[in-house]
C-alpha positions, 0 to 999 in steps of 0.5 A, a space after each residue: 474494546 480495551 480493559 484492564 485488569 488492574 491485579 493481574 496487570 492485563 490488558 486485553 484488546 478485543 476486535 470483533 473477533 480477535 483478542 490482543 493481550 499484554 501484561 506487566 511482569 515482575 518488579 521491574 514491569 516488564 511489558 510482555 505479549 501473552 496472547 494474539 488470535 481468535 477472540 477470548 471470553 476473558 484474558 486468563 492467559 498470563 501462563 503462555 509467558 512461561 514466566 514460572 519456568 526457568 530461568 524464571 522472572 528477575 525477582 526469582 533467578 536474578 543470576 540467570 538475567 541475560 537468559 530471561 531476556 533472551 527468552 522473554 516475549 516482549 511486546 517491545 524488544 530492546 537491545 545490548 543488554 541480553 536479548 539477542 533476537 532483533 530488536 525494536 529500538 536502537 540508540 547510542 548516548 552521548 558516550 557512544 553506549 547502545 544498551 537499553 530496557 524497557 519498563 512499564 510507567 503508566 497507561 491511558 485508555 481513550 476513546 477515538 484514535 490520535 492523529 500521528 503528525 506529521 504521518 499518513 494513518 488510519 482514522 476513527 471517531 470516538 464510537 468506532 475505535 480505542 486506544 491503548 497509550 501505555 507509557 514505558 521509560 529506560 531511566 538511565 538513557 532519559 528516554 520514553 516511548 509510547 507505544 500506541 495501539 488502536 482497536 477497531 470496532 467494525 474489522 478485525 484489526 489493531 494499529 500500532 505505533 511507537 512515539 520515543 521521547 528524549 526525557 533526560 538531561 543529554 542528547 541522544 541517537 536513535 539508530 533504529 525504531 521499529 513500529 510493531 512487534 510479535 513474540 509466539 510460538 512458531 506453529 511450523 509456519 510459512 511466510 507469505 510476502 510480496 516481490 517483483 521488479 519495474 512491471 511485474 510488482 506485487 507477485 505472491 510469494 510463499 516458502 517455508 519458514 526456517 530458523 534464522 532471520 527471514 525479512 523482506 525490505 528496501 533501503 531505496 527511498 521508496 516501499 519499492 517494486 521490488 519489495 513491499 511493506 507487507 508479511 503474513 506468517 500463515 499456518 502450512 495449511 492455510 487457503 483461501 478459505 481456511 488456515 491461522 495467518 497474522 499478517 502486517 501492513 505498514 503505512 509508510 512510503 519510504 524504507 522499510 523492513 518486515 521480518 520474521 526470526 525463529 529462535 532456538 526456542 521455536 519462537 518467532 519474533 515478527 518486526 515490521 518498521 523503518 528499515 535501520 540502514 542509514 537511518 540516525 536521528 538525534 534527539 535533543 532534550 524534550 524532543 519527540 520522533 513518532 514512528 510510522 503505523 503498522 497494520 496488524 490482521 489475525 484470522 483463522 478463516 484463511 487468505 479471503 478473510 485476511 483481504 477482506 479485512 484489509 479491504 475494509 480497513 482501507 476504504 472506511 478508515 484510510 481513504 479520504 477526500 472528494 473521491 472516496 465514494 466516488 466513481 472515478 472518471 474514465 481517462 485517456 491519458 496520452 503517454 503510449 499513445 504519443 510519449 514526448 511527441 504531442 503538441 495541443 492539435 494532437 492533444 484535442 485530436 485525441 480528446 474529440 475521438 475520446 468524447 464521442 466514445 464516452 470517455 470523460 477525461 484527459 490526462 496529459 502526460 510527461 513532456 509538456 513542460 520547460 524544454 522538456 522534448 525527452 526524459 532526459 532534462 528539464 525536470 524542476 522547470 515546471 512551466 507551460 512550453 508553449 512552443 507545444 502548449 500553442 496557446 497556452 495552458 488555459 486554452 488547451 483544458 478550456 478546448 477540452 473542456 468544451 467537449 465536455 471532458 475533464 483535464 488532468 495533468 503528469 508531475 514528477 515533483 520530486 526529481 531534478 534533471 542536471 540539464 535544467 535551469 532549477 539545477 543550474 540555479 541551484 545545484 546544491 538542491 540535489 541529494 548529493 555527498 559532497 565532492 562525489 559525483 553524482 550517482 544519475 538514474 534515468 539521467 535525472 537526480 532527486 530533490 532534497 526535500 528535507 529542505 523547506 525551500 526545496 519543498 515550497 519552490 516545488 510546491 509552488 510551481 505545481 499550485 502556480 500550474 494548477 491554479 492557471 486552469 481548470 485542472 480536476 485529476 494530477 498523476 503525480 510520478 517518481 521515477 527513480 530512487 535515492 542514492 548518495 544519500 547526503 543533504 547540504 542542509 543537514 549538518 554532520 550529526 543529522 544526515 542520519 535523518 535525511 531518508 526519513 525527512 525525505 518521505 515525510 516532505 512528500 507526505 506534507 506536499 501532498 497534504 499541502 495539495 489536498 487541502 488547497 486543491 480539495 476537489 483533485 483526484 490526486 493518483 500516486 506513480 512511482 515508475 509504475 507501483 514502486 511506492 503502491 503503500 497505504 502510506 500513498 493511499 492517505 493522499 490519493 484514493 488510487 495508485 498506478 498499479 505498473 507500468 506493465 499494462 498487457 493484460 495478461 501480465 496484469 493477472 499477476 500484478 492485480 492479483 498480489 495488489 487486491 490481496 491487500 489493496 481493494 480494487 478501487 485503489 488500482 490504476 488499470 487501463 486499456 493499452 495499446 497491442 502489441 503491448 509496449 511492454 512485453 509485445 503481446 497481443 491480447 483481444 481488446 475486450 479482454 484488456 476492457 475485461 481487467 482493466 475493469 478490475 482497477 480504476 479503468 480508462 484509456 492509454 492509447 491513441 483512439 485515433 490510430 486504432 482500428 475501427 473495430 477496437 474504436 467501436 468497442 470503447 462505447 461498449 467498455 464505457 457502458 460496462 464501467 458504468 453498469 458495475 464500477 459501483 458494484 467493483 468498487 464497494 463490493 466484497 472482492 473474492 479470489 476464486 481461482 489464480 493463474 500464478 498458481 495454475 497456470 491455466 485460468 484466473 478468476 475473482 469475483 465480487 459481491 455486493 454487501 446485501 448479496 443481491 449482485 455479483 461480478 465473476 472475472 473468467 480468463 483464460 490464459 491459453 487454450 487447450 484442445 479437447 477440454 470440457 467446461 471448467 466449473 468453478 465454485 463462486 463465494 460470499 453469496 446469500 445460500 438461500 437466495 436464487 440468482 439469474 447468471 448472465 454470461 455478459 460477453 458470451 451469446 452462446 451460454 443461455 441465462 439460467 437461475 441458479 440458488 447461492 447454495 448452489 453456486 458455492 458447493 456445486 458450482 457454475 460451468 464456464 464453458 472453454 473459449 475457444 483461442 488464447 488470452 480469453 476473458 468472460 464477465 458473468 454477471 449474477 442478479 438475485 430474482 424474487 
C-alpha cells in the first residue's frame, strides 16, 4: 500500500510487514528519506530527519547550506554542490560543469507496476503491487528523473528504479546513474557480501563495517564471478534466525557497484547501480535513460527471512515462460564426458545407456560447430559440422528422439574467435580500440552487439540452428570478459554507452529467443556462475550454478547462491570422479544427494562408468522425481554451514502447508569416537507429528517425531562412518 499525506508532504509505503517513508522538505522540496524497517501504524516520523537541528533547512540557516547537504538524508543524492558522500547522478553539461540538486515536482500513485524497457525486472498485476512515480527536476541542467518505487502486496519487498530525462534546450552527459539509495543511522553494522573467482562463486563474506567508503563491484562486462550485485547491511547479532538486515539485489547482468559509506556523522549512505567506470551516455533534448531495478529487502527476523523473501519475490514475480512451474528434465550433457572429442555414434552411445537409466534429455555441448575441434576457433560460425554431426543435425535429435529423450544444444553467442570466417568477414565486429591490439582471452574476442547487425546475424544463426530440429533446451554460455572497450559503430562522444548497450543487446537476443521459441528451457552460463543475476533469471528459470561440479566444493557455492536465489534457479549435476576440477573423489550417492539440491542431471560418460555408479542413476532418477517438486516450491532453510564449521552442512525445505519436508545431512570429514550430532530442524507445523525416514540409511529406524519437537529439541543424525557422506531425511505428517 502507498499513501500520501498531503500536509505533512509524506509518503509512507508499506509491505506486509515493512514501512518505507519519504518526505518533501523546505521550499525547495527537498526529497528526504525518513524511515525504512519493521512496519508502522502511521508515518509520524518527519523528526528522524533532524531538520530542526543545526545547520537547520535552507529557508532557516541559508549561510550554512554546503553543511545541510552534506548531512541531509537524501532519498536521491546529487553531486558538486556540498553533499560530499557518494552520489547517485553524475552529469556534465555541454560547458563541461558536473554540479546538480534535486527537487521535488510532482508524484502518481498507480495500481500494477510499469514495464522498464528495454530491462529485465519484477512483474505485477494491478492487485499484488503499487507504485510510487515521484517527479523530481534540476531546472538549470533541463533534466528530470523519475524515481520509481513498487510495493509488493504478498513479500516484503520494494523495487526501485531511476528514469532521468533530458528536458532542457542542450544536450547533456551522464556519467553515473545509480538505481537506489539509503540514508541511516549506522547501528554498528556489519556488511554481508558475495565473492569467489571461476569455480567457487558466491562465497558468504561478512566483516565489520567501518568509516569510509566499503563497496562491492565489477567493471568486467558481466555481474562477474568475483563480485556480485548483492549487499546487506546486518545488525552485529544477526543469525539466521534473528537480527535487523537491509539488503540490496540488483537486476542487471553487466557492471555494477553496491556500496556502503559511514559518514562522520555515523550515517550510512548504502547505493547500489550501474558501476560509473567508463560509463558516459549522452543524452539529446527529449531523450530518456532508464536505470536498471534494485531489489530492496528489510527484516528483523534475521538470514532465514531475508532468503525466503527473496526466494518468493523470485519465483512469483521474476520467472517467466513454460518452465516456471514446471519440473525441469534430467540432462546428461556430454561436456566431461567427451570435450571436443565426440562424433554423432558417440553422442547416441551416451544417449541409448542414459535412456534405459531415466535420463530424459540430451545436451550436446561445445564442439559441434564450424571447424571448431578446440576452443580456440571458430566461434561466430554457427553451422552444423557435419564431418562430426554425420548425417546432419535433424538426424541426430530425431535418433535421440527416438529413445525417447529430449535434445538440447551449447551457444556462445556472444564471442568471436580471430580464427574464424565471421572474423575474417568481419573484423570490425569485435569490441576493439582502434589501432591497439587486441586484448584475447581464452583465444577468442567478444562481439560488439551495440551494433544492430551484430545482434541480428547473430540472432539468426542461433534461430536458423534452432528451427532445423526438434531442439527443446539451449545452455547459452559466455566465457570471458570485456576489454578494450571501443566500438566501430559509436561515434567519439557515445563509446561511453557501449558497456551498457552491450548488456542491453543480450537482454533483447534472449527476449527475441523466448518469444520465438516460447516452449525453450533457456539455461544462462557464464564460464560457469559469472553472470548468476536476476537480471539472467528474467530470461531463463535456471543459471549454471559453477563450473566446479565436486560436491563438496559445491556446498559452498550452493550455499551462498540459495541465500538469494531459490534452489530451482541452480544448475546442479553429477560428475565424473576423480572430479576434473579439483581431483577429488566423493561417493556417487552424495554427488546425486547435492545435486539434488539445484536443477539435477548428468555431466559424464554413462558408458565408462562403473557398473556400480551406473546402477545408482535409476535410483537418482526416482529420488528427483519423488521431491523436486517439494525442492523446487518449498520453503528452503539453512540449518547448519560447512564454510563456518567446518565439519558438516545441512538445509532443509519444507513445503508451504507444512505437510513434508526434506532435510540434506553432509558430512564433510569423519572424526573418530564422536556421537550423533543433533540437529534443530525449522518451518514445521508445531502441532503436527511427522513420520522421519532416514531415505539412504537401513540402520536408523523411521520414528514419529511432533514438529515442537523437531524445532526445540531436535533430530540425532547418527555419524557416518567415512568422508564426504551425505543423509536425505525425509519427513511426512501422519494423521
Amino acid at each position: 500500500m502507498i499513501t500520501y499525506k498531503e500536509n505533512e508532504r509524506v509518503f509512507q509505503l508499506d509491505t506486509p510487514n515493512t514501512t518505507y517513508v519519504i518526505a518533501v522538505v523546505d521550499d525547495e522540496n527537498f526529497v528526504g528519506h525518513v524511515y525504512y524497517g519493521p512496519r508502522l501504524k502511521d508515518s509520524d516520523v518527519f523528526y528522524l530527519m533532524r531538520t530542526e537541528e543545526p545547520p537547520f533547512v535552507p529557508s532557516k540557516n541559508n549561510r550554512e547550506r554546503c553543511s545541510f547537504y552534506d548531512c541531509f538524508p537524501f532519498e536521491y543524492p546529487t553531486g558538486g554542490v556540498g553533499d560530499y558522500r557518494e552520489s547517485c547522478i553524475g552529469i556534465r553539461t555541454a560547458a563541461g560543469h558536473v554540479g546538480s540538486m534535486l527537487s521535488y515536482v510532482s508524484h502518481e500513485i498507480l495500481n500494477g507496476k510499469p514495464e522498464l524497457k528495454g530491462l529485465p525486472a519484477t512483474f505485477g498485476t494491478e492487485e499484488d503491487c503499487m507504485t510510487l512515480k515521484l517527479v523530481c527536476e534540476d531546472k538549470y541542467v533541463g533534466m528530470q528523473v523519475e524515481l520509481l518505487y513498487t510495493v509488493f502486496q504478498d513479500v516484503d519487498v520494494i523495487t526501485r528504479s531511476v528514469r532521468v530525462t533530458n528536458v532542457g534546450q542542450e544536450s547533456f552527459y551522464l556519467t553515473k546513474v545509480y538505481s537506489a539509495c539509503i540514508d541511516m543511522d549506522n547501528k554498528d553494522f556489519d556488511m554481508v557480501s558475495l565473492h569467489g573467482s571461476w569455480a567457487r562463486e558466491r562465497h558468504i563474506q561478512r566483516k565489520t563495517l567501518g568509516y569510509g567508503i566499503q563497496n562491492v563491484s565489477s567493471f568486467r562486462g558481466e555481474s562477474s564471478h568475483q563480485d556480485h550485485p548483492f549487499l546487506a547491511l546486518v545488525d552485529k547479532n544477526t543469525t539466521q534466525e534473528n537480527g535487523e538486515i537491509y539488503a540490496m539485489n540488483f537486476v542487471y547482468s553487466g557492471n555494477f557497484r553496491a556500496q556502503a559509506e559511514v559518514t562522520q556523522f555515523d550515517f550510512v549512505r548504502m547505493t547500489m547501480g550501474i558501476h560509473p567506470e567508463n560509463f558516459c551516455w549522452k543524452l539529446e533534448c527529449g531523450e530518456s535513460f532508464q536505470a536498471p531495478e534494485v531489489v530492496m529487502v528489510y527484516t528483523d527476523k534475521g538470514f532465514d527471512a531475508m532468503t525466503s523473501t527473496f526466494h518468493k519475490l523470485y519465483k512469483r514475480h521474476l520467472i517467466r515462460g513454460e518452465y516456471k512451474n514446471k519440473k525441469r528434465p534430467i540432462l546428461i550433457n556430454n561436456w566431461e564426458a567427451t570435450y571436443f572429442k565426440f562424433d554423432t555414434e558417440k553422442l547416441l552411445s551416451i544417449a541409448k545407456e542414459a535412456s534405459k537409466l531415466g535420463i530424459e534429455m540430451l545436451v550436446m555441448d561445445d564442439g559441434w560447430f564450424g571447424k571448431r575441434h578446440s576452443d580456440n576457433c571458430a566461434l561466430g560460425d554457427w553451422t552444423v559440422n557435419e564431418e562430426k554431426i554425420q548425417g546432419g543435425l535433424k538426424y541426430l535429435v530425431d535418433e535421440v528422439n527416438k529413445l525417447g529423450m529430449k535434445f538440447g544444444i551449447w551457444f556462445e553467442p556472444e564471442m568471436i574467435s580471430p580464427d574464424s570466417d565471421l572474423y575474417r568477414a568481419h573484423p570490425d565486429w569485435a569490441i576493439a580500440i582502434p589501432g591497439r591490439p587486441g586484448t584475447e582471452s581464452r583465444q577468442q574476442f567478444v562481439l560488439d552487439l551495440s551494433r544492430q547487425e551484430v545482434v541480428d546475424c547473430i540472432y539468426e544463426q542461433v534461430a536458423t540452428i534452432l528451427r532445423s530440429a526438434n531442439i527443446t533446451y539451449v545452455k547459452w554460455d559466455m566465457n570471458r570478459q570485456l576489454t578494450d572497450i571501443g566500438s566501430y559503430g559509436l561515434p567519439a562522444d557515445r563509446q561511453g554507452e557501449l558497456y551498457h548497450r552491450y548488456v542491453l543487446a543480450v537482454y533483447q537476443m534472449q527476449d527475441r529467443l523466448t518469444k520465438e521459441f516460447p516452449y525453450l528451457l533457456l539455461e544462462n552460463c557464464s564460464g560457469g556462475g559469472a553472470r548468476f543475476d536476476p537480471g539472467m533469471l528474467y530470461f531463463s528459470p535456471q543459471i549454471w550454478c559453477s563450473d566446479d561440479t565436486d560436491a563438496i566444493e559445491r556446498l559452498e557455492i550452493q550455499e551462498g547462491t540459495a541465500f538469494i536465489y531459490p534452489l530451482s534457479t541452480m544448475g546442479a549435476h553429477v560428475s565424473d570422479c576423480p572430479n576434473h576440477a579439483v581431483g577429488r573423489s566423493t561417493p556417487f550417492e552424495t554427488r546425486g544427494i547435492v545435486a539434488l539440491a539445484g536443477t539435477f542431471g548428468y555431466e559424464l560418460d554413462v558408458t565408462k562408468i562403473s557398473q556400480e555408479d551406473r546402477d545408482k542413476i535409476p535410483e537418482q532418477v526416482a529420488m528427483y522425481h519423488k521431491y523436486n517438486d517439494l525442492v523446487r516450491e518449498g520453503d528452503y532453510y539453512r540449518i547448519a554451514s560447512y564454510a563456518q564449521n567446518h565439519k558438516y552442512d545441512c538445509w532443509q525445505v519444507v513445503s508451504a502447508d507444512q505437510k513434508q519436508s526434506l532435510v540434506t545431512f553432509v558430512q564433510v570429514l569423519c572424526k573418530v569416537n564422536y556421537k550423533s550430532r543433533c540437529i534443530l530442524l525449522k518451518g514445521l507445523d508445531a502441532d503436527k507429528r511427522y513420520k522421519v525416514v532416514f531415505e539412504n540409511d537401513d540402520n536408523v529406524t523411521d520414528r514419529v517425531y511432533s514438529g515442537d519437537v523437531l524445532m526445540k529439541a531436535g533430530l540425532l543424525v547418527p555419524a557416518p562412518w567415512g568422508d564426504f557422506q551425505a543423509r536425505l531425511i525425509s519427513l511426512t505428517e501422519v494423521e
